[in-house]
Wavefront OBJ file of the C-alpha trace (Angstrom):
o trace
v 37.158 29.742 -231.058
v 37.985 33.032 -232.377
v 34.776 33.876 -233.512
v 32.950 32.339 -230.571
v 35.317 34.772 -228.370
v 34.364 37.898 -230.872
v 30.882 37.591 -230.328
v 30.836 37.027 -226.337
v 32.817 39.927 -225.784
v 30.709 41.730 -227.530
v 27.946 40.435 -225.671
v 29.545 41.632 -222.501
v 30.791 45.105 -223.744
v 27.334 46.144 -224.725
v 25.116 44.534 -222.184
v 27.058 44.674 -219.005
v 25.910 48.236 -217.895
v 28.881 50.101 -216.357
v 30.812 48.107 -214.154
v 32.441 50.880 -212.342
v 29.179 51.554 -210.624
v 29.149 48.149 -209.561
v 32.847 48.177 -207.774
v 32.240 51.871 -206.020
v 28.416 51.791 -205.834
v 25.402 53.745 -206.527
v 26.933 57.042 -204.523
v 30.170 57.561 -206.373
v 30.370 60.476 -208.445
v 30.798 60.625 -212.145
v 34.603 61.738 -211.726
v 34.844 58.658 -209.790
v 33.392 56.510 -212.066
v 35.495 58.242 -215.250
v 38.336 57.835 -213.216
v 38.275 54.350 -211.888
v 36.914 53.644 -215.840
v 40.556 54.894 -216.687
v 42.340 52.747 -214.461
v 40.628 49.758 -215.265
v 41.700 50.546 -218.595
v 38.488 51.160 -219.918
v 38.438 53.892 -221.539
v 40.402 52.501 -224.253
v 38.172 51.579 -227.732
v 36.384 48.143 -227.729
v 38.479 46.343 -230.146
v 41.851 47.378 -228.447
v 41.100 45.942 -225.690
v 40.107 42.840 -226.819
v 43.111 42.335 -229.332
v 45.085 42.971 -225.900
v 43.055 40.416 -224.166
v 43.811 37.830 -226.746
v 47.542 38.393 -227.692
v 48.812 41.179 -224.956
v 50.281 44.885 -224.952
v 53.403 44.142 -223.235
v 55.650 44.084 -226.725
v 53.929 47.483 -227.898
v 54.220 48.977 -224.246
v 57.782 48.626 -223.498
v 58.206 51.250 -226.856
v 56.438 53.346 -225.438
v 58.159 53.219 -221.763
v 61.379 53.139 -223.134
v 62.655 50.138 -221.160
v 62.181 46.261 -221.359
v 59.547 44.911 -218.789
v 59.262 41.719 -217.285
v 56.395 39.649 -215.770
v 57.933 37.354 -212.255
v 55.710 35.637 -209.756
v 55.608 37.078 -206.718
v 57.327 34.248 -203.599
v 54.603 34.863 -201.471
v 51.134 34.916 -203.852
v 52.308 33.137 -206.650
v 50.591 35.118 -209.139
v 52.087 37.520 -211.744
v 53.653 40.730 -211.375
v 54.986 43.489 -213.752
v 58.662 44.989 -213.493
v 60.809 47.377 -215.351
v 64.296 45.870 -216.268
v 66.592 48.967 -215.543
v 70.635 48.554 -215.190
v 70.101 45.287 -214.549
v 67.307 45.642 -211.709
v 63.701 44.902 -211.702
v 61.858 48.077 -210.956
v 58.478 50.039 -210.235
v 57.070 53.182 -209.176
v 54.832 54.910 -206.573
v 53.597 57.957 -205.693
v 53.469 59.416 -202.322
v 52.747 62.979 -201.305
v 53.496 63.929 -204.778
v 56.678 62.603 -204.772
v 58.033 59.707 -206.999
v 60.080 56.334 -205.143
v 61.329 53.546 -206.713
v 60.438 50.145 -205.679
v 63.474 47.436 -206.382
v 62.784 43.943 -206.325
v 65.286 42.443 -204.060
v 65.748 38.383 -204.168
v 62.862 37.379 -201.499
v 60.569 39.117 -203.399
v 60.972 42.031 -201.165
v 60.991 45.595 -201.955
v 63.348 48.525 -201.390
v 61.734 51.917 -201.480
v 64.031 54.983 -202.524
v 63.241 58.138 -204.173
v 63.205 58.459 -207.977
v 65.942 60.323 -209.555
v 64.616 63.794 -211.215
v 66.327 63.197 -214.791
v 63.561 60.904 -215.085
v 60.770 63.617 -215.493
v 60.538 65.226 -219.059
v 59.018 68.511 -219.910
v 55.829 68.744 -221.983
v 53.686 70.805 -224.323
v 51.828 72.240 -221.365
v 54.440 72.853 -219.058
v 54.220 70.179 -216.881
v 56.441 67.165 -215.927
v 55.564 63.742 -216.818
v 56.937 60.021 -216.653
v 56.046 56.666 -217.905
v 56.521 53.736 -215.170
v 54.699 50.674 -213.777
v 52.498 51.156 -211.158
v 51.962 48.702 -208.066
v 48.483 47.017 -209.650
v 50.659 45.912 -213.048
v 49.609 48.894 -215.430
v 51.564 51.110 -217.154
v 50.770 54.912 -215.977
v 51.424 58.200 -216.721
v 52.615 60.022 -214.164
v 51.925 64.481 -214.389
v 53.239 67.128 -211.949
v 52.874 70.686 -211.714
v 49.552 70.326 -213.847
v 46.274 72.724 -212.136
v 43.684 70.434 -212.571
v 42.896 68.237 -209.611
v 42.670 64.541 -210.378
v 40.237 62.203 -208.786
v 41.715 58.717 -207.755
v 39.910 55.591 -206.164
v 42.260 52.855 -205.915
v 42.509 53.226 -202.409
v 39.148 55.360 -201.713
v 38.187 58.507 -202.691
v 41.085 61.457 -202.232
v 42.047 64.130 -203.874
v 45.631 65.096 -205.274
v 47.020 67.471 -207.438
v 50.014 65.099 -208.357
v 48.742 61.737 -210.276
v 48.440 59.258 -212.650
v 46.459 60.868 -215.801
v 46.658 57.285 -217.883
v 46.798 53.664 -216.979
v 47.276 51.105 -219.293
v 46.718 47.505 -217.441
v 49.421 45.141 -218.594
v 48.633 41.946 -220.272
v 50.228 39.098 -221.759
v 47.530 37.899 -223.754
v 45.049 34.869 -224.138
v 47.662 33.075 -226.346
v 50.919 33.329 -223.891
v 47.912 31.862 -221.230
v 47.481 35.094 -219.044
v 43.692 36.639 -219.999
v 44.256 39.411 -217.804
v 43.093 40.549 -214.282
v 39.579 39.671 -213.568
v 37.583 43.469 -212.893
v 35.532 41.569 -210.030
v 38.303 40.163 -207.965
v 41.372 42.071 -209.180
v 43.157 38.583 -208.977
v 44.807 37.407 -212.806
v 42.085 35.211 -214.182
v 44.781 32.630 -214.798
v 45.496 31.948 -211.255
v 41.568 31.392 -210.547
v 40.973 29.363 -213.177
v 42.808 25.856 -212.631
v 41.044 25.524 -209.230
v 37.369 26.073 -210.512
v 38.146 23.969 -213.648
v 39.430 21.112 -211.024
v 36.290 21.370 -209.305
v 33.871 21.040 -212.222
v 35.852 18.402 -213.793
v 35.578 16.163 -210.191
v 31.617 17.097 -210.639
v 31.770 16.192 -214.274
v 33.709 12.707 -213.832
v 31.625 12.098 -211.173
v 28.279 12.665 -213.155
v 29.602 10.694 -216.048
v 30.944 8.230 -214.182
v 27.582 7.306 -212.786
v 25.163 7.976 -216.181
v 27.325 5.747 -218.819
v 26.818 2.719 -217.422
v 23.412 3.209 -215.824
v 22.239 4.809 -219.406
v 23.839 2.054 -221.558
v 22.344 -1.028 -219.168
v 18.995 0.985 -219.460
v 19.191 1.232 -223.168
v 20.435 -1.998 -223.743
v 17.507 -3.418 -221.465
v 14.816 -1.057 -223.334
v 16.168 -2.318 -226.427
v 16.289 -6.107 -226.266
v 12.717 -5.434 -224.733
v 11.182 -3.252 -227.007
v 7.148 -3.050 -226.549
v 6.874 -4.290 -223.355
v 6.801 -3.149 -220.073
v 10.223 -2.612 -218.924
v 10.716 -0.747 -222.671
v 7.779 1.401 -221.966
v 8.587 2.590 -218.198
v 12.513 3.229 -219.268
v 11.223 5.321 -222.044
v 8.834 7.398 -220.503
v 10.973 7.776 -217.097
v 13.877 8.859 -219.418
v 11.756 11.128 -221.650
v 10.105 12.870 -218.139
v 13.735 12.862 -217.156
v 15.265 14.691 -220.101
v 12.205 17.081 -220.480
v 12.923 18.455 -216.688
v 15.499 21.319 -216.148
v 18.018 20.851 -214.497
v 17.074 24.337 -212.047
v 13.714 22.161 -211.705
v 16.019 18.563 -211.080
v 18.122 20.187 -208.276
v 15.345 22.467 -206.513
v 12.968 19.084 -206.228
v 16.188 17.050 -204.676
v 16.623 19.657 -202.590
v 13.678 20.017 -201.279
v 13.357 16.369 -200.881
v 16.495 15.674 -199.583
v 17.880 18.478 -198.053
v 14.914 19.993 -196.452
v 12.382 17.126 -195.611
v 14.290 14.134 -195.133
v 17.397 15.777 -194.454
v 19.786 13.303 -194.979
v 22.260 15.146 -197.348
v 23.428 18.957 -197.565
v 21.129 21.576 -199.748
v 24.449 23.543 -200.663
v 27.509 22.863 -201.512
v 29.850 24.969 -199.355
v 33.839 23.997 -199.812
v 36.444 25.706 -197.133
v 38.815 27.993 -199.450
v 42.004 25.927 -198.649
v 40.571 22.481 -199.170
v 41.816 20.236 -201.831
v 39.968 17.675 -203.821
v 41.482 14.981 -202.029
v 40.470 16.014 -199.021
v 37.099 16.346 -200.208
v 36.422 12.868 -201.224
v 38.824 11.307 -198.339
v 35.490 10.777 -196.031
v 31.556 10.324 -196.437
v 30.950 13.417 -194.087
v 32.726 16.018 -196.600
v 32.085 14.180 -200.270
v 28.509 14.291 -199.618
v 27.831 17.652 -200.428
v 28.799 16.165 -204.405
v 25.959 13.634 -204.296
v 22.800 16.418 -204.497
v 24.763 18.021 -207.609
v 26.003 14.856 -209.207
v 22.001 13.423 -208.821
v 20.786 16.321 -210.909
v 23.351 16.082 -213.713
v 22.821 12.063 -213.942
v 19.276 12.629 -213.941
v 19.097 14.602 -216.876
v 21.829 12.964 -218.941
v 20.452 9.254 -218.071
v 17.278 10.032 -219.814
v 19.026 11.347 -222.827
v 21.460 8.751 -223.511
v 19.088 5.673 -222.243
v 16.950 7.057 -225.161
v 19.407 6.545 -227.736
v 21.088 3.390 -226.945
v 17.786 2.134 -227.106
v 17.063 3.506 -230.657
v 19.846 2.176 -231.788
v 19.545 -1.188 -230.016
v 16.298 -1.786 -231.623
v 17.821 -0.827 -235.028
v 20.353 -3.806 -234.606
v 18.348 -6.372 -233.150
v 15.981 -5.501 -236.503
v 18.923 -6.152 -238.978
v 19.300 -9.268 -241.126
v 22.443 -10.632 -239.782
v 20.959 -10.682 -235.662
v 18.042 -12.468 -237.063
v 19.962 -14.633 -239.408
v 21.981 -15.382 -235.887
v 19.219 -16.279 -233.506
v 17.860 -18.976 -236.661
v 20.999 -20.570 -236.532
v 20.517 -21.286 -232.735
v 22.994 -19.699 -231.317
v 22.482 -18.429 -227.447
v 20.264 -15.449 -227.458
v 22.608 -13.615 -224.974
v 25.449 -14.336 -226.850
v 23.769 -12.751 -229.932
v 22.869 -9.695 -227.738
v 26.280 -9.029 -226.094
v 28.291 -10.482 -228.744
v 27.152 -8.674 -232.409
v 24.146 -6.750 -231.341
v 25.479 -4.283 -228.599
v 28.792 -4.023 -230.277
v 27.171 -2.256 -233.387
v 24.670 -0.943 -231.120
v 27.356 1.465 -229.245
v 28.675 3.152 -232.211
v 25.474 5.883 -232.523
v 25.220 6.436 -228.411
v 29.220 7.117 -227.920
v 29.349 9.196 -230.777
v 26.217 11.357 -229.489
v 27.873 11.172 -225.839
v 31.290 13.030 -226.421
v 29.080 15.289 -228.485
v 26.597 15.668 -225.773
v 29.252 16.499 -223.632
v 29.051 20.403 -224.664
v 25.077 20.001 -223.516
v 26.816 18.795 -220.173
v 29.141 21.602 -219.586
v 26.270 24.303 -220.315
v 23.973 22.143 -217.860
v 26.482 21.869 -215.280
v 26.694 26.110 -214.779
v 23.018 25.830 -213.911
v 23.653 22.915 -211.743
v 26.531 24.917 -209.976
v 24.331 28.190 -209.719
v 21.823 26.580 -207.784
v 23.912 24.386 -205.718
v 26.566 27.332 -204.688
v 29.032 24.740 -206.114
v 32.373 26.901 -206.543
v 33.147 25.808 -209.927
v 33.763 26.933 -213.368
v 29.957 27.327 -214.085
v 29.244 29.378 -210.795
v 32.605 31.494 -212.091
v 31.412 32.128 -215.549
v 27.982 32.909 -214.158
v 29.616 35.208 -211.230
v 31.814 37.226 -214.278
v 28.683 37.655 -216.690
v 26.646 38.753 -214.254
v 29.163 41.694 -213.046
v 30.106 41.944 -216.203
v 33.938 40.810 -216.304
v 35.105 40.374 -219.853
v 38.401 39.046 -218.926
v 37.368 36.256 -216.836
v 33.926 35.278 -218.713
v 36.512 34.908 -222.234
v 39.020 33.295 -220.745
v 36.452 30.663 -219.038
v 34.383 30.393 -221.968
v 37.341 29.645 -223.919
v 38.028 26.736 -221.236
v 34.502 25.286 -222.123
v 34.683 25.677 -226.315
v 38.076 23.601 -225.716
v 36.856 20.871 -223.827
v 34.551 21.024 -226.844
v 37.156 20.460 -229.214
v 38.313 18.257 -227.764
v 35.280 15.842 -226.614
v 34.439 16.279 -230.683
v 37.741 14.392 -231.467
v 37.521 11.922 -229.018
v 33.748 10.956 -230.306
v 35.402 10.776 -233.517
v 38.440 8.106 -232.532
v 35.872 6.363 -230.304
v 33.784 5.817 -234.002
v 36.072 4.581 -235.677
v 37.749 2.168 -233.191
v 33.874 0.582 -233.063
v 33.468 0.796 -236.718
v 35.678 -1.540 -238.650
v 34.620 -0.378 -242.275
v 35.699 3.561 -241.127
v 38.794 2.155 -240.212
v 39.547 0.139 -242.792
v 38.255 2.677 -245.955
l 1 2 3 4 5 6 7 8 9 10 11 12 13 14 15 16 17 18 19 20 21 22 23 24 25 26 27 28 29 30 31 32 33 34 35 36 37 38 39 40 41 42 43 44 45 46 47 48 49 50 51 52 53 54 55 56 57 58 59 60 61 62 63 64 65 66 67 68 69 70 71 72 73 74 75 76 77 78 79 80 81 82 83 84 85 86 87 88 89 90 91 92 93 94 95 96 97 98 99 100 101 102 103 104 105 106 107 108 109 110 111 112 113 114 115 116 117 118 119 120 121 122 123 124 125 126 127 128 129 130 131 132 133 134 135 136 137 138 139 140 141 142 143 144 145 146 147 148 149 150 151 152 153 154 155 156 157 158 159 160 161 162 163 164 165 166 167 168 169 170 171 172 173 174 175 176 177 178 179 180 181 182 183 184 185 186 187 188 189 190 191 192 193 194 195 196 197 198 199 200 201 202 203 204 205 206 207 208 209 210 211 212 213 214 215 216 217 218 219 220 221 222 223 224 225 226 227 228 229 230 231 232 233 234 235 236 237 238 239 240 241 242 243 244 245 246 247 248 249 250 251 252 253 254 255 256 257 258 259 260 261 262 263 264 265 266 267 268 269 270 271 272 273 274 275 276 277 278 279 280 281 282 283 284 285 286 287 288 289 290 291 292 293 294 295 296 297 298 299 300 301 302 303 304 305 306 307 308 309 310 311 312 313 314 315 316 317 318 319 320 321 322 323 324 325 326 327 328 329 330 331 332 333 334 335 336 337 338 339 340 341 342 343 344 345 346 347 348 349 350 351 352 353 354 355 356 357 358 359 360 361 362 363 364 365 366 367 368 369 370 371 372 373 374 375 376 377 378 379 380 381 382 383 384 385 386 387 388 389 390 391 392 393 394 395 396 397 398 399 400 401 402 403 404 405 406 407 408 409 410 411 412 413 414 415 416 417 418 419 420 421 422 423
């Protein structure tokens, strides 16, 4: 996982363009751009910011602020928010007119704004004052008075002011303590989008599997027992024409069938922002909009896995001991459900949990061109504006359900092979 995250992010950092030109546009200046770059924290060297990505900057950042920080969830949002601990008080900063207040956190989650007390400034080289504090959009900034040059700021348009921030330093608690960061396209913590577009994919994913296991096993099985006539023949062919088509190719032809001509089920799939899952599949009229993207994924994975429970059910009903069985008399369907598609399962389970990574990569091109708001449409979304924090963090969503499918297709083998679990 830790190479597979080096190598994407260097993907990103070196072929997303510059991103900044993407949040202000094609007529922002370059001191707009260099400054937004700054606040975004992106001015800071490649590798620092992805060593903060994975394990955070909080626990190097409170040495250099002087003061413990803390991160609460806000009562109202939910999501994560950064706070100085001060004389028992959670804390942050803000700068108005060029003038410093002090935001308290009061228990509601409510804010009391008062000015900041001048013993906090402190001199420096250049004769200016200066103060380290947390900012409103969780970074740590750098705060400069009395300083000539004019700064340029965009959080909140384009103004000029005399009195700003000169360093940000977004705040992060790192991949490992499960907060990736703030995504650059949304400005919401990746963390917080994340569950919901990983619940949606999974109900597409269950869905799609649901419907190909038992459809691609009976097919197999059927091919199998079968094998050179005609039923073995057509399942082949319609499952090698199946597997050979794209899944972009899969979903554009049921749409167009479907959606367009016959019009009997949606061409999208568009989902309110507030509705649940449950609500989705409580009636006919709103689940629908699943069928057109669960079609495409079955089609392509029935093909596949038809395939190989066929190979390996004409391996078994070749072996010495089926034959030796059907001599004896015994009831040809007993042979075939009782010893031959036992042993014949072993080869197509393994290859399915393994498969599964071929299922997650098809289902982001299965979400793209449905509009399905899941984790594929997300990742696709990120990489495409170039969002390092939310691409890693979702990528490292997929290589786990990797992991994890790989472990499962090995318990799976050895629960259906008795001499791996008896060695």
């Amino acid at each position: 996982m830790l190479v597979v995250s080096l190598l994407l992010f260097f993907m990103v950092e070196y072929g997303r363009g510059d991103v900044t030109v993407k949040i202000l546009g094609i007529e922002s200046t370059a001191e707009q751009r260099e400054s937004y770059r700054n606040q975004l924290g992106l001015n800071q060297p490649p590798l620092q910011r992805y060593f903060t990505w994975l394990a955070g900057n909080d626990w190097w950042l409170e040495r250099r602020l002087g003061f413990p920080i803390i991160s609460l969830r806000n009562p109202q949002t939910g999501e994560p928010e950064w706070w100085a601990v001060i004389d028992g008080n959670y804390q942050r900063w803000q700068m108005d007119g060029g003038e410093l207040f002090v935001l308290t956190r009061q228990e509601n989650g409510s804010t009391v704004r008062t000015p900041a007390d001048e013993s906090i400034w402190f001199s420096a080289d250049d004769g200016t004052e200066q103060f380290w504090g947390l900012n409103n959009n969780n970074a740590a900034v750098r705060w400069i008075r009395g300083g000539s040059e004019i700064q340029v700021r965009t959080t909140a348009g384009f103004r000029r002011e005399g009195d700003s921030p000169v360093e940000f330093v977004p705040l992060s608690k790192g991949l490992l303590r499960g907060d990736p960061g703030e995504s650059l396209r949304t400005g919401r913590p990746v963390a917080a989008s994340l569950p919901g577009r990983v619940q949606k994919t999974a109900i597409l994913a269950s869905l799609a599997f649901i419907v190909v296991m038992p459809l691609a096993l009976l097919f197999g099985i059927i091919a199998g027992v079968n094998e050179g006539r005609f039923l073995d023949r057509f399942i082949s062919i319609t499952g090698l024409g199946l597997t050979s088509t794209p899944e972009f190719v899969t979903g554009m032809v049921l749409i167009l069938i479907f959606g367009i001509w016959l019009k009997w089920l949606p061409a999208v799939s568009v989902f309110f922002s507030n509705q649940s899952i449950a609500e989705l599949l409580s009636s006919w009229d709103s689940a629908k909009i699943l069928v057109l993207p669960v079609l495409t994924l079955t089609a392509i994975e029935l093909g596949y896995v038809a395939r190989m429970t066929r190979a390996s059910m004409v391996e078994v009903m070749n072996s010495s001991y089926i034959r030796t069985a059907i001599i004896k008399g015994l009831p040809y369907r007993s042979v075939v459900m009782r010893h031959a598609v036992r042993n014949a399962l072993i080869a197509p389970i393994t290859v399915i949990m393994l498969h599964v990574n071929w299922l997650v990569g098809g289902i982001v091109i299965v979400e793209v061109v449905f509009g399905y708001p899941g984790l594929g449409t997300y990742i696709y979304d990120s990489a495409i504006f170039g969002d390092f924090n939310a691409v890693e963090a979702a990528a490292m969503v997929t290589v786990a359900i990797a992991v994890i499918t790989r472990i499962i297709g090995d318990v799976a083998y050895v629960m259906l092979n008795p001499r791996i679990r008896y060695s």
